[in-house]
C-alpha positions as CSV (number, residue, x, y, z in Angstrom):
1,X,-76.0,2.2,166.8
2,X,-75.4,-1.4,166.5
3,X,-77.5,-3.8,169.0
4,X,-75.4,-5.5,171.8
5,X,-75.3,-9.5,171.0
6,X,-77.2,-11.1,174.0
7,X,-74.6,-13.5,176.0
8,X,-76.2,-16.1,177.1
9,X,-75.2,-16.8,181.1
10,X,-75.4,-20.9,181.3
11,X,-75.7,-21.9,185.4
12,X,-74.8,-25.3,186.0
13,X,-76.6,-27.1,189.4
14,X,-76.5,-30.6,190.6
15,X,-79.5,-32.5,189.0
16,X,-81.2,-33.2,192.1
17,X,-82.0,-30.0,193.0
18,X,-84.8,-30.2,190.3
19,X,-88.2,-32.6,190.1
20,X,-89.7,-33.9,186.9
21,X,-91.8,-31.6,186.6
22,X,-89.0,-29.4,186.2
23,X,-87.3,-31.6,183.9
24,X,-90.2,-33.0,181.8
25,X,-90.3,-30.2,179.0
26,X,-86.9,-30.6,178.6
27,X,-86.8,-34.6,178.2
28,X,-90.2,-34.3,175.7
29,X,-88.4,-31.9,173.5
30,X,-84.9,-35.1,173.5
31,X,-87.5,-37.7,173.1
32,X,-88.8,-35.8,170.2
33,X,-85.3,-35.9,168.3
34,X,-84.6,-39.4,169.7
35,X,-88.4,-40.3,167.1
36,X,-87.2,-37.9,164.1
37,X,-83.2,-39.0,164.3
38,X,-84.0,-43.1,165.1
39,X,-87.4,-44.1,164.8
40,X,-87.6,-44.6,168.4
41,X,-90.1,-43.5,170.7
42,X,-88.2,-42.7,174.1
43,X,-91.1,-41.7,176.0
44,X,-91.2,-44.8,178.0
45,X,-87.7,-44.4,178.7
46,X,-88.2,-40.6,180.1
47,X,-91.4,-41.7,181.8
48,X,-88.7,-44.1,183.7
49,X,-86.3,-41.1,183.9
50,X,-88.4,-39.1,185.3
51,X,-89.7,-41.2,188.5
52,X,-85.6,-41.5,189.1
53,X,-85.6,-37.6,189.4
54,X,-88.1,-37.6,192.1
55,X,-86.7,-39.9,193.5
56,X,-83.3,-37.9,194.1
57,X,-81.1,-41.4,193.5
58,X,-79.3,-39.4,190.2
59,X,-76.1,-37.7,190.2
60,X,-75.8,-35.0,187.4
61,X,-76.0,-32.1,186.6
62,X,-78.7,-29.2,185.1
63,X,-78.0,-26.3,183.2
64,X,-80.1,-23.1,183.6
65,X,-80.0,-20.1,181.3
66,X,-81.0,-17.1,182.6
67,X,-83.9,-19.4,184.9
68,X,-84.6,-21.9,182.0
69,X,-83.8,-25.4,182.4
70,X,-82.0,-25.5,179.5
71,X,-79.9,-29.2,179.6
72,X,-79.2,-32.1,181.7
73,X,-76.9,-34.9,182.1
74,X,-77.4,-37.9,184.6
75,X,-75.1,-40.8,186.1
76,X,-75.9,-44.2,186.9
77,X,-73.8,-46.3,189.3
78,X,-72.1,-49.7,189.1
79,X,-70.4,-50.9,192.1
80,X,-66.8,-49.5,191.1
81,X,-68.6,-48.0,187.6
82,X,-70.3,-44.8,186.6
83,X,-72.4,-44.9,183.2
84,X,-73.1,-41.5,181.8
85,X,-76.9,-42.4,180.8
86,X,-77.7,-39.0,178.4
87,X,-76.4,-35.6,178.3
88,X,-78.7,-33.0,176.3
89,X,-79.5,-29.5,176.1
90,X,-82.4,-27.1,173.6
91,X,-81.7,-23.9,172.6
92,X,-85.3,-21.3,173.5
93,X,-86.7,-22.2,170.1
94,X,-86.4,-26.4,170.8
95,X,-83.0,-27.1,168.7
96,X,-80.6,-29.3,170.2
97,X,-77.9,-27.0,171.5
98,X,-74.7,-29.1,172.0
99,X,-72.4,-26.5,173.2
100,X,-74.8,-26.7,176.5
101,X,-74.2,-30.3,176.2
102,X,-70.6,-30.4,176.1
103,X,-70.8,-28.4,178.8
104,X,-72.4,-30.3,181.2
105,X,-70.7,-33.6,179.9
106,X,-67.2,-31.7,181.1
107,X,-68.8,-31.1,184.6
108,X,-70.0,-35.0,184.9
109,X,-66.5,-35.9,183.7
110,X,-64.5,-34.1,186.1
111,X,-66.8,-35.3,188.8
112,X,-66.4,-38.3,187.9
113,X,-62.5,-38.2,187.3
114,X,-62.1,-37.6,191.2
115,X,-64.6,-39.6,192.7
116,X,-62.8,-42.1,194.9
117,X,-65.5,-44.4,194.6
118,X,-65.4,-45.0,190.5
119,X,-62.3,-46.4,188.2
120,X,-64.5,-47.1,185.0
121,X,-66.9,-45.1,183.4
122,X,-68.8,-45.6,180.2
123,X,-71.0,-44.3,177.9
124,X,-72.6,-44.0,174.6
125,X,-74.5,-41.1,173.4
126,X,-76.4,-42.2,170.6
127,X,-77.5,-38.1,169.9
128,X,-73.8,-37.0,169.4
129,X,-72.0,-38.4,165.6
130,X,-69.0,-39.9,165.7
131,X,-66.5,-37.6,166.7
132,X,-68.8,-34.8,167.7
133,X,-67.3,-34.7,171.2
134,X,-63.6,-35.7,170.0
135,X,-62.1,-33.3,172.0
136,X,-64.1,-34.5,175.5
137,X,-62.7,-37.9,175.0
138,X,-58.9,-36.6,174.3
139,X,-56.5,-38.5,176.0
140,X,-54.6,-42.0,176.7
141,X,-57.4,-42.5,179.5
142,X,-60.1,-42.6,177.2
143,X,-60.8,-45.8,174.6
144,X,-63.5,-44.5,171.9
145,X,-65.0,-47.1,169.9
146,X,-67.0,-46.2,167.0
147,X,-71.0,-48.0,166.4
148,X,-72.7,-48.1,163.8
149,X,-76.9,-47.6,164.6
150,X,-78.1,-49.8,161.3
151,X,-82.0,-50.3,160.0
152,X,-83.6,-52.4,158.0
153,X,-86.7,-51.6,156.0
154,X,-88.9,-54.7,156.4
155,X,-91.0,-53.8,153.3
156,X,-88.5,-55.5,151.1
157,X,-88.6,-58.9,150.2
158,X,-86.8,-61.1,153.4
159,X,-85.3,-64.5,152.8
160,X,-86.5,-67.6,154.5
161,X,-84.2,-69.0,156.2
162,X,-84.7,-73.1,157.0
163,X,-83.2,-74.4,160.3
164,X,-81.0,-77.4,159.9
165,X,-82.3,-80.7,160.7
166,X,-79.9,-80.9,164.1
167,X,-81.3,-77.6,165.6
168,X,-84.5,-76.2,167.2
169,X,-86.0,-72.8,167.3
170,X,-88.1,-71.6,169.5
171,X,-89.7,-68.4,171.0
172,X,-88.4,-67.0,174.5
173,X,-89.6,-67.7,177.6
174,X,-88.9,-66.8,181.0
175,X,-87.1,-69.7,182.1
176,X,-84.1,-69.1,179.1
177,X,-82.8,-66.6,181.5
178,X,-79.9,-68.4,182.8
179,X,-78.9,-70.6,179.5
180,X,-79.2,-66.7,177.9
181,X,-77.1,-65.2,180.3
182,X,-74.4,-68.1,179.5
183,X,-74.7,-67.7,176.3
184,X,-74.1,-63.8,176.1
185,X,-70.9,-64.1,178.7
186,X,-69.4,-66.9,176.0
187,X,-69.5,-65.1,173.2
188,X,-68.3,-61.8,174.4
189,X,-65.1,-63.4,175.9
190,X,-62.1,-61.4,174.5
191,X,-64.6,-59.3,172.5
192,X,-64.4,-55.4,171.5
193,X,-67.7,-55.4,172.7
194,X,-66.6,-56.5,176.7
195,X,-64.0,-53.8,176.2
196,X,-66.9,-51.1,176.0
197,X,-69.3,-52.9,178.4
198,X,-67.9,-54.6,181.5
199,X,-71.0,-56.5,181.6
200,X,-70.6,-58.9,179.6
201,X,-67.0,-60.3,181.3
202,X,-68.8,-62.0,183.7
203,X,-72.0,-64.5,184.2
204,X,-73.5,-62.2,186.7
205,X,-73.0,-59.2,184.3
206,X,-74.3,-60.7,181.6
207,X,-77.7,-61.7,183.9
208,X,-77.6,-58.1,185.1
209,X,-77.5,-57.3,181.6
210,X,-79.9,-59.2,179.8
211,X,-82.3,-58.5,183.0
212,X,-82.3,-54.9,182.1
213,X,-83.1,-55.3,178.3
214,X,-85.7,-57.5,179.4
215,X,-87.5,-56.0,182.2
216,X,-86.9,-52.2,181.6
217,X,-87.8,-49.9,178.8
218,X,-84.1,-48.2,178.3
219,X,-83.6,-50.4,175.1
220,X,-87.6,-50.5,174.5
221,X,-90.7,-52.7,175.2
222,X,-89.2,-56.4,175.3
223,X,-91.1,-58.7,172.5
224,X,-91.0,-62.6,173.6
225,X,-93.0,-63.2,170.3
226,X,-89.9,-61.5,168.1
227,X,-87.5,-63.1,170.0
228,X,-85.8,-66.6,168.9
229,X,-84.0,-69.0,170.9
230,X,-81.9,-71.7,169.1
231,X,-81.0,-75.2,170.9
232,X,-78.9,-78.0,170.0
233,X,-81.3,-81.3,169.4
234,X,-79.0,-83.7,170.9
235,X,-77.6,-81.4,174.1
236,X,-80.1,-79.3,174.2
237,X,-77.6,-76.6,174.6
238,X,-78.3,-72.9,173.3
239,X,-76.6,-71.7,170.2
240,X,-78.2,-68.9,169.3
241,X,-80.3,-66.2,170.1
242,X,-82.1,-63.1,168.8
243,X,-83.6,-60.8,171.0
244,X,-86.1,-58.2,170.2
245,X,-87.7,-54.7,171.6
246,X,-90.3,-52.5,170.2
247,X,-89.0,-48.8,170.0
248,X,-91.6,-47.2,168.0
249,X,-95.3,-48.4,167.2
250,X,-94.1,-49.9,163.8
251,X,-90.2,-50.8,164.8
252,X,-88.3,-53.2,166.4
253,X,-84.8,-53.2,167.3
254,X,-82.4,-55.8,167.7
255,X,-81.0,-55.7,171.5
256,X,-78.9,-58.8,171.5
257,X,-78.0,-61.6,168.9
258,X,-75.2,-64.1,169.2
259,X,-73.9,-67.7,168.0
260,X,-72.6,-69.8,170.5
261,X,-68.6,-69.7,169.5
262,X,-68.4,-73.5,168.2
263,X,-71.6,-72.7,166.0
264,X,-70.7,-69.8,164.0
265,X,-70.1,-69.4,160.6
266,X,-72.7,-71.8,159.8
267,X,-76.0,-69.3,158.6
268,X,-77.2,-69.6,161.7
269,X,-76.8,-65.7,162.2
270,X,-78.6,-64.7,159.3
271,X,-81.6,-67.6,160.1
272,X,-82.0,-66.0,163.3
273,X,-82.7,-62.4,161.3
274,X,-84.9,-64.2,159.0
275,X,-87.2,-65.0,161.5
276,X,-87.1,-62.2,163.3
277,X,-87.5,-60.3,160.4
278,X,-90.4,-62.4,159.5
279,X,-92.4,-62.5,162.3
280,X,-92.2,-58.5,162.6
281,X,-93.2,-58.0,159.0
282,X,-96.1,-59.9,159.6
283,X,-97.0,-58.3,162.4
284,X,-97.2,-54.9,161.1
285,X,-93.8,-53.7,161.6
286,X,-91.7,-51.6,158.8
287,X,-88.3,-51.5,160.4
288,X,-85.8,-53.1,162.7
289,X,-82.9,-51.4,163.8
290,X,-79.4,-52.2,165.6
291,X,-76.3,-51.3,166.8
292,X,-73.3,-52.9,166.0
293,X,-69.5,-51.6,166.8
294,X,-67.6,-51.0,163.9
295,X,-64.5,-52.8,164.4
296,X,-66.8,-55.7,164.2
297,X,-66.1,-56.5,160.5
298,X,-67.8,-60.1,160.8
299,X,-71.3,-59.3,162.2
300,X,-71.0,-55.8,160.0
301,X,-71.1,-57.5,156.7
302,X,-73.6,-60.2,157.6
303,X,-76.1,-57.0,158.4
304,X,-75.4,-55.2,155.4
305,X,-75.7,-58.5,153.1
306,X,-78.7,-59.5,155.0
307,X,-79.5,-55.8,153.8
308,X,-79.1,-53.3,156.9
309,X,-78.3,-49.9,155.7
310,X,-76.3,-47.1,157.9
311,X,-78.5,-44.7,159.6
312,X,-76.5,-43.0,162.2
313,X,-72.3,-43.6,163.3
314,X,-71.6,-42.6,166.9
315,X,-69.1,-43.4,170.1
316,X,-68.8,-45.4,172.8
317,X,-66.3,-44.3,175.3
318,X,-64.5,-45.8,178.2
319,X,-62.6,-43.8,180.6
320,X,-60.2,-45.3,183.3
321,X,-59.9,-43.0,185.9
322,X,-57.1,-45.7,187.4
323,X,-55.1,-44.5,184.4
324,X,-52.0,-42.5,185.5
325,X,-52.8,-38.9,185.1
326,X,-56.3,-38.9,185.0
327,X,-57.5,-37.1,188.1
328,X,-55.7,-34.3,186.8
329,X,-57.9,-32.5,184.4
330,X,-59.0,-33.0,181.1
């Protein structure tokens, strides 16, 4: 007699129902694949995670199988926003099981979908290829715009850059905040990139933003010393900036760079990666990595010339839930 497959029974519970100690295998195992997939060491950002868990402010979900916490997904809220943060799930033996994922993702959706309080949700799930949750993200509501997570192996040879005569570079400090916050909301202005995050279509968004990458470890450990501010001589107005995070003890990553509008197209791009570049070598570091969406043919090819190579392609998506139709079902 044959042996009767074992079905697994997946139980789906709102997230805070569970504590991090519940939770914390689970989020060691993800931070795990975040290292081996990325190079990035995510264990400050579950560390962070996991004090929001106790603290009960998460909306989410948390699958059990047969009493194992077996996935999670999490929401973080916006005003009239949602951001789905993560959404992931390991099979008994520790492999990523996505069809515990997808499952979870379809609950936060719908919950989402007919919340009264949200019209806008984002998210970009840096685990999941391009593609890999297609049929999630099916419809007119949904916008999906592919990214491309580059890296850069610093062992190579990296060109020196010289700053022209009528600019200054300098390292960040604290009080670049507001000039860097202007900076970020020019540059985005009718960009792909203020399409997928509604931060950057205003000055307070853009300080909201660039106060996050700064202060909190969900992009990594902010580096002043890695990061480059570039000023006009004569106005002493910004052009340019680079701004850096360590992810893992020997990587950076490249949170935010950007040439003020009338500036571009004049190698000031590629002498703000020089010197990061530079200054990360010499300090130890073997890689750099970034994210860049795809449509974005200009900054794409100054990576790869500069000599990025493709390590992972994945989605962000933006749902309206304004959109006609959309509070009825996937």
């Amino acid at each position: 007699m044959s042996a009767l497959p074992v079905i697994s029974q997946i139980e789906v519970l709102d997230l805070r129902h569970f504590s991090s100690r519940q939770l914390r295998p689970l989020l060691e195992l993800e931070a795990e694949l975040w290292r081996t997939r990325l190079r990035w060491d995510y264990r400050s950002s579950t560390e962070l995670l996991l004090q929001y868990l106790d603290s009960r402010i998460l909306q989410g979900f948390v699958a059990l199988d047969r009493g194992r916490v077996c996935g999670y997904t999490f929401c973080v809220y916006e005003g009239r926003k949602a951001v789905i943060g993560d959404a992931f799930a390991s099979t008994p033996g520790g492999e990523a099981d996505s069809a515990t994922a997808r499952l979870l993702l379809t609950h936060a959706i719908e919950m989402l979908r007919h919340s009264p309080a949200v019209d806008r949700v984002e998210s970009q799930l840096l685990l999941f290829g391009h593609g890999e949750l297609a049929d999630l993200f099916d419809g007119p509501e949904f916008t999906v715009h592919p990214r491309l997570f580059l890296e850069l192996e610093l062992a190579g040879t990296v060109s020196n850059a010289e700053v022209p005569a009528d600019f200054e570079l300098s390292r960040w400090a604290p009080q670049d905040y507001q000039a860097a916050a202007e900076l970020i909301h020019a540059c985005y202005e009718g960009h792909t990139d203020a399409r997928i995050n509604d931060q950057y279509r205003s000055l307070h968004g853009s300080l909201r933003f660039l106060h996050n990458i700064v202060r909190f470890p969900g992009c990594g450990v902010f580096e002043p010393n890695f990061s480059w501010i570039l000023r006009d001589r004569a106005s002493r107005a910004m052009a340019g900036m680079v701004l850096v995070s360590r992810v893992g003890e020997r990587v950076g990553h490249i949170t935010q760079i950007c040439i003020a509008p009338a500036k571009r197209r004049s190698g000031l791009g590629k002498l703000l990666l020089s010197r990061c570049a530079m200054a990360l070598r010499a300090a130890g570091f073997e890689a750099v990595t970034l994210t860049v969406t795809e449509s974005n043919a200009e900054a794409v090819r100054l990576y790869r010339r500069f000599g990025f190579t493709s390590l992972h392609r994945f989605d962000a998506v933006v749902l309206d839930t304004r959109y006609p139709g959309a509070h009825h079902g996937a």
